[in-house]
C-alpha positions in Angstrom: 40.6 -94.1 14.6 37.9 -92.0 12.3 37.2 -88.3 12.7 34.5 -89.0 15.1 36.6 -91.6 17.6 39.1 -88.7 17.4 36.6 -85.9 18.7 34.8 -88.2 20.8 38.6 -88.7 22.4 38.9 -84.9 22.5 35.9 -84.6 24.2 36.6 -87.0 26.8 39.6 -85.0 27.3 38.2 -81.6 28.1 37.8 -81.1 31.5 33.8 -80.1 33.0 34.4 -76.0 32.5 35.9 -76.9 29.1 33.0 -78.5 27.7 30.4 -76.2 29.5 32.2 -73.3 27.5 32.4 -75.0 24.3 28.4 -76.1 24.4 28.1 -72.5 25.4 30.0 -71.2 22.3 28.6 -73.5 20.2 24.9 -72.6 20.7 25.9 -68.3 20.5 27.8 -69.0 17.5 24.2 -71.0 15.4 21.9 -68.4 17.4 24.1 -65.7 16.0 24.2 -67.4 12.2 20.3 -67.8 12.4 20.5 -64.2 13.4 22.8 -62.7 10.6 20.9 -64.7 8.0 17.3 -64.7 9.1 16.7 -61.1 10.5 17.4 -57.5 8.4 20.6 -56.4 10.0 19.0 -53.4 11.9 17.2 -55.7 13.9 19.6 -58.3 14.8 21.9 -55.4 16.3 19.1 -54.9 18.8 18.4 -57.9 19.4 21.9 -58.6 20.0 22.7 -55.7 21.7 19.6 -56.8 23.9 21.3 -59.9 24.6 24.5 -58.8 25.2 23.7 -56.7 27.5 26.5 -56.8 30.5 25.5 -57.8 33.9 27.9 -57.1 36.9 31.0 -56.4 35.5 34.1 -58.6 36.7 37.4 -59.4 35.5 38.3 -62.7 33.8 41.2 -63.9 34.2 43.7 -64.4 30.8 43.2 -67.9 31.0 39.6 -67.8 31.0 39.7 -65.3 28.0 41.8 -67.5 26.1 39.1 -70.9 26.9 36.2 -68.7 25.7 38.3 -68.0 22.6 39.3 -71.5 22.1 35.6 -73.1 22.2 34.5 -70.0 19.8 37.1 -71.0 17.5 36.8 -74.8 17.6 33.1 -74.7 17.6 33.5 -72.9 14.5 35.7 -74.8 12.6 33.6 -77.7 13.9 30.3 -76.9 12.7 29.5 -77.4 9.0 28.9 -74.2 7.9 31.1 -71.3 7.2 31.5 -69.1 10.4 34.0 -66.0 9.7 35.3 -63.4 11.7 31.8 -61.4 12.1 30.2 -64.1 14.0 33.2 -65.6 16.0 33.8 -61.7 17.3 30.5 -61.8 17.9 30.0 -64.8 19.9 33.0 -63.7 21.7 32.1 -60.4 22.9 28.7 -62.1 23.8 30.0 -64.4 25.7 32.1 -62.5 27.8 29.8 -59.5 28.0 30.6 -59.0 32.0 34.2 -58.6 31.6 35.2 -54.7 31.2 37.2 -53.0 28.5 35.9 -55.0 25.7 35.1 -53.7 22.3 34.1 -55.8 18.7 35.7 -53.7 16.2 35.0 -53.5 12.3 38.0 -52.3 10.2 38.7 -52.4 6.4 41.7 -53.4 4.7 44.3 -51.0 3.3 45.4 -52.2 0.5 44.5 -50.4 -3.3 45.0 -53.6 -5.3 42.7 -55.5 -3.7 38.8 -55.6 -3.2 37.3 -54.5 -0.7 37.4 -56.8 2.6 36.2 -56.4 5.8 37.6 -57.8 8.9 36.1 -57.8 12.6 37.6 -58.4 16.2 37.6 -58.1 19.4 39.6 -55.9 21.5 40.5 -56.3 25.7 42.3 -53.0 26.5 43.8 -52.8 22.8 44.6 -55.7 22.9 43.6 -58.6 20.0 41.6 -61.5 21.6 39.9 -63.0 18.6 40.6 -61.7 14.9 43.8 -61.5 14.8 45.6 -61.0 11.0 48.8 -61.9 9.7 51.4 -58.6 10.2 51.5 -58.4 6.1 48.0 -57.3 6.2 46.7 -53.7 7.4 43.2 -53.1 8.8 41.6 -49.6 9.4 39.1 -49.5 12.2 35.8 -47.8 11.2 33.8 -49.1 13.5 33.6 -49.9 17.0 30.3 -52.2 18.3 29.8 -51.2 21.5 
């Protein structure tokens, strides 16, 4: 069986809610990409900020946290362009934009022999959702996107 009788087999798989939340992940993550690279970054925060906006607030459950993060993470490493950690947080903390306590953090990595990098996450009550980084490496927070 090729690649594509394997994800066709995958699909098939994935029960109604699974796929809804994967098409839905899969459409914020390119809407998001056409975002970062087509608009000056000033106005894609409002714009996403815009769009992000919460509605009525409720409490997901873990499990449905962890399916959001799942079909942002296989939609990613599905589509055929690089998606990092910028849009993947990003796509997360849209899509679950009604659940409380959620913040998309931007940190930096401490580390003097190395470049500069950049990391972003998302955050539910401190804890990691999506973005998470190997205990080797350090990130300081200078940002929160709220």
């Amino acid at each position: 069986m090729g690649k594509i009788g394997k994800l066709i087999g995958k699909w098939r798989s994935l029960s109604g809610p699974e796929k809804w939340v994967f098409l839905r992940a899969t459409w914020a993550l390119l809407w998001i990409k056409a975002g970062l690279l087509c608009l000056p970054f000033s106005l894609f925060r409002r714009w996403y900020h815009r769009l992000s906006k919460p509605g009525r607030l409720q409490e997901l459950s873990s499990r449905e946290v962890k399916r959001v993060v799942w079909a942002v993470d296989t939609a990613a490493n599905l589509l055929p362009f690089e998606l990092l950690c910028l849009p993947r947080a990003l796509a997360v903390k849209y899509l679950l934009r009604n659940s409380p306590a959620l913040t998309l953090e931007i940190g930096i990595e401490i580390n003097p022999a190395k470049q500069f990098e950049a990391h972003a996450w998302v955050e539910q009550n401190g804890n990691i959702i999506i973005g998470r980084w190997p205990d080797t490496v350090s990130y300081k927070r200078i940002w929160v996107w709220e």
